[in-house]
C-alpha positions in Angstrom: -8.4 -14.6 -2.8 -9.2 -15.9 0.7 -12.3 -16.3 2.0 -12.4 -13.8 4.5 -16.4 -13.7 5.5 -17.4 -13.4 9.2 -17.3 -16.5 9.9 -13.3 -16.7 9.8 -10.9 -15.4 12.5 -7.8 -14.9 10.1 -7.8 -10.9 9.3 -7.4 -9.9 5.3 -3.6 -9.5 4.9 -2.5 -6.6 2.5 0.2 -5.4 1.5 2.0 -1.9 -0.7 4.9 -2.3 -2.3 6.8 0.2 -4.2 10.5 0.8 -4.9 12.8 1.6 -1.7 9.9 1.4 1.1 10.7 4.5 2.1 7.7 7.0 0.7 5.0 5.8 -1.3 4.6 2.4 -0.1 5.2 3.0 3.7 2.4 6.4 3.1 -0.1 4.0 2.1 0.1 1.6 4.7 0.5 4.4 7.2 -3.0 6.1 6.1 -5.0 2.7 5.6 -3.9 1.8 9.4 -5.9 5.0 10.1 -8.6 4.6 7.8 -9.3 1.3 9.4 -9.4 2.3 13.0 -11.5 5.3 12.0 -13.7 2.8 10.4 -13.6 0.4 12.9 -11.9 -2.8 10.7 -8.4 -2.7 12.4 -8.9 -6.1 13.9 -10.6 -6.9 10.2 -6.8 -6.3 8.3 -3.3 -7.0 8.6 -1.4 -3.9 6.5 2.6 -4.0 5.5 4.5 -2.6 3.0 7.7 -3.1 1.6 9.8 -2.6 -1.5 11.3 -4.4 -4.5 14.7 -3.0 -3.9 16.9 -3.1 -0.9 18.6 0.4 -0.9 16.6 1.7 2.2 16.4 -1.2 4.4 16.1 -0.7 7.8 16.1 3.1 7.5 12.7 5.1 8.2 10.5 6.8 5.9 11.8 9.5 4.0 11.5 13.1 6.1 9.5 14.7 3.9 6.9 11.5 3.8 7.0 11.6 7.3 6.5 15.2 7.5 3.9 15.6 5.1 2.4 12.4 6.8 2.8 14.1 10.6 1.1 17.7 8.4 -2.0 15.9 7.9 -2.7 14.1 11.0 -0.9 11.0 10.7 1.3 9.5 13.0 4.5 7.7 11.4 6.2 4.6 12.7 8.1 3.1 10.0 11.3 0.6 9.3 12.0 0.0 5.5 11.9 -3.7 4.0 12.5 -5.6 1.1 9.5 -7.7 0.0 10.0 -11.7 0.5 8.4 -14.6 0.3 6.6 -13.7 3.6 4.7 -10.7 1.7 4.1 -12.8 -1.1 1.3 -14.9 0.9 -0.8 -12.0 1.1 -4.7 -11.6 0.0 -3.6 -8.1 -1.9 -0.4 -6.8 -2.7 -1.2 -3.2 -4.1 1.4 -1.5 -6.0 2.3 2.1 -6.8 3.2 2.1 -10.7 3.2 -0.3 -13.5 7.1 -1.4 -13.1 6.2 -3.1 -9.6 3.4 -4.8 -10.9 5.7 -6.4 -13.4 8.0 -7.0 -10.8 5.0 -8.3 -8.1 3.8 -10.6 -10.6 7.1 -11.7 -11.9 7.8 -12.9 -8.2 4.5 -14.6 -8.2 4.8 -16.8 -10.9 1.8 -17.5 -13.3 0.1 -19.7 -10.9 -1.7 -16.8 -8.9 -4.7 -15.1 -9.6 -3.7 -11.9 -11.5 -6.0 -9.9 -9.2 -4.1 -10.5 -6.3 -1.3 -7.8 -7.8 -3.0 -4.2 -8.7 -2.5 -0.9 -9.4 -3.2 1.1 -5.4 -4.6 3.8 -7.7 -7.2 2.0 -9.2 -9.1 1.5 -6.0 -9.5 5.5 -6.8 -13.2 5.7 -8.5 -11.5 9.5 -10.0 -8.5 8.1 -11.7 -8.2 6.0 -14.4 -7.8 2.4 -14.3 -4.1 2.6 -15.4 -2.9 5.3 -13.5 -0.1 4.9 -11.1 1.6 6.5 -7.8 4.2 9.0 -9.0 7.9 9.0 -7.1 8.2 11.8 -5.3 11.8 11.0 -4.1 13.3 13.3 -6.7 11.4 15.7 -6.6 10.1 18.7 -3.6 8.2 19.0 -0.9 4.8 19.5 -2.9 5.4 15.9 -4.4 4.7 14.5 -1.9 1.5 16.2 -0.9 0.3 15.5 -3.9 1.0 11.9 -3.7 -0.5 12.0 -0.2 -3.8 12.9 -1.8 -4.0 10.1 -4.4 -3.0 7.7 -1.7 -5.9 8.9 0.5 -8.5 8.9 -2.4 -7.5 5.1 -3.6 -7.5 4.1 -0.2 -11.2 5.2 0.9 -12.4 3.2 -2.7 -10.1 0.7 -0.7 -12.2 0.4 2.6 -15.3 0.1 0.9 -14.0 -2.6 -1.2 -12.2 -4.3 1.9 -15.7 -3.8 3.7 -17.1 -5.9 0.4 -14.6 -8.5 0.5 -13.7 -9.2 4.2 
């Protein structure tokens, strides 16, 4: 992990990856942008997101993550992509469920640290260590809600670890 103490100008670069970049991924990155200017640290991290597939790219966010997004106070600006090896050079990448972590690391190669690659959910002291961002794409409305809350809980356990580590 970089050195990111005071004394350095460069910002912490993370990034959320999870399938299509088109609901959980691009949720996450939407609500730590806010965290971070509510917390004053947006000049403190660069956030992206992207996904391991390239179905969605170039499309926005899925309606109902941008509605349930818009619902709870967020505002949503949002262009699908495919993770590269620009997203690669990142300080974090943080990953909705276990098959992207695979995938993360796989693209990685065994030279990283493994750390760099976890699991967004277990920045969430209430969940455990293992547990992962379910897809709401096939399912309703409330799926997403739901997933809205996990996202904001890992990503407050987030900001205090970013305010550890920056």
């Amino acid at each position: 992990m970089a050195d990111h103490s005071s004394s350095t100008n460069s910002p912490m670069d993370i990034v959320f990856v999870c399938s299509g970049n088109i609901c959980r991924s691009p949720m996450a990155e939407i609500v730590l942008r806010h965290r971070l200017a509510e917390h004053g640290l947006s000049e403190a991290v660069s956030v992206r997101s992207a996904g391991t597939g390239a179905w969605h790219v170039g499309e926005p966010a899925d309606p109902r993550a941008r509605a349930t997004l818009k619902a709870h106070g967020y505002s949503v600006d949002h262009t699908a992509r495919q993770i590269g090896p620009e997203h690669l050079d990142a300080d974090l990448l943080l990953v909705a469920d276990k098959g992207h972590l695979k995938d993360v690391r796989s693209l990685l190669g065994d030279t990283e640290d493994p750390d760099k690659v976890r699991l967004l959910r277990s920045f969430d002291p209430t969940a455990p260590d293992d547990a992962e961002v379910p897809d709401p794409y096939y399912g309703g409305d409330e799926g997403f809600v739901e997933v809205l809350g996990m996202i904001e809980r890992a990503v407050d356990g987030l900001i205090e670890w970013i305010r550890q580590n920056r």
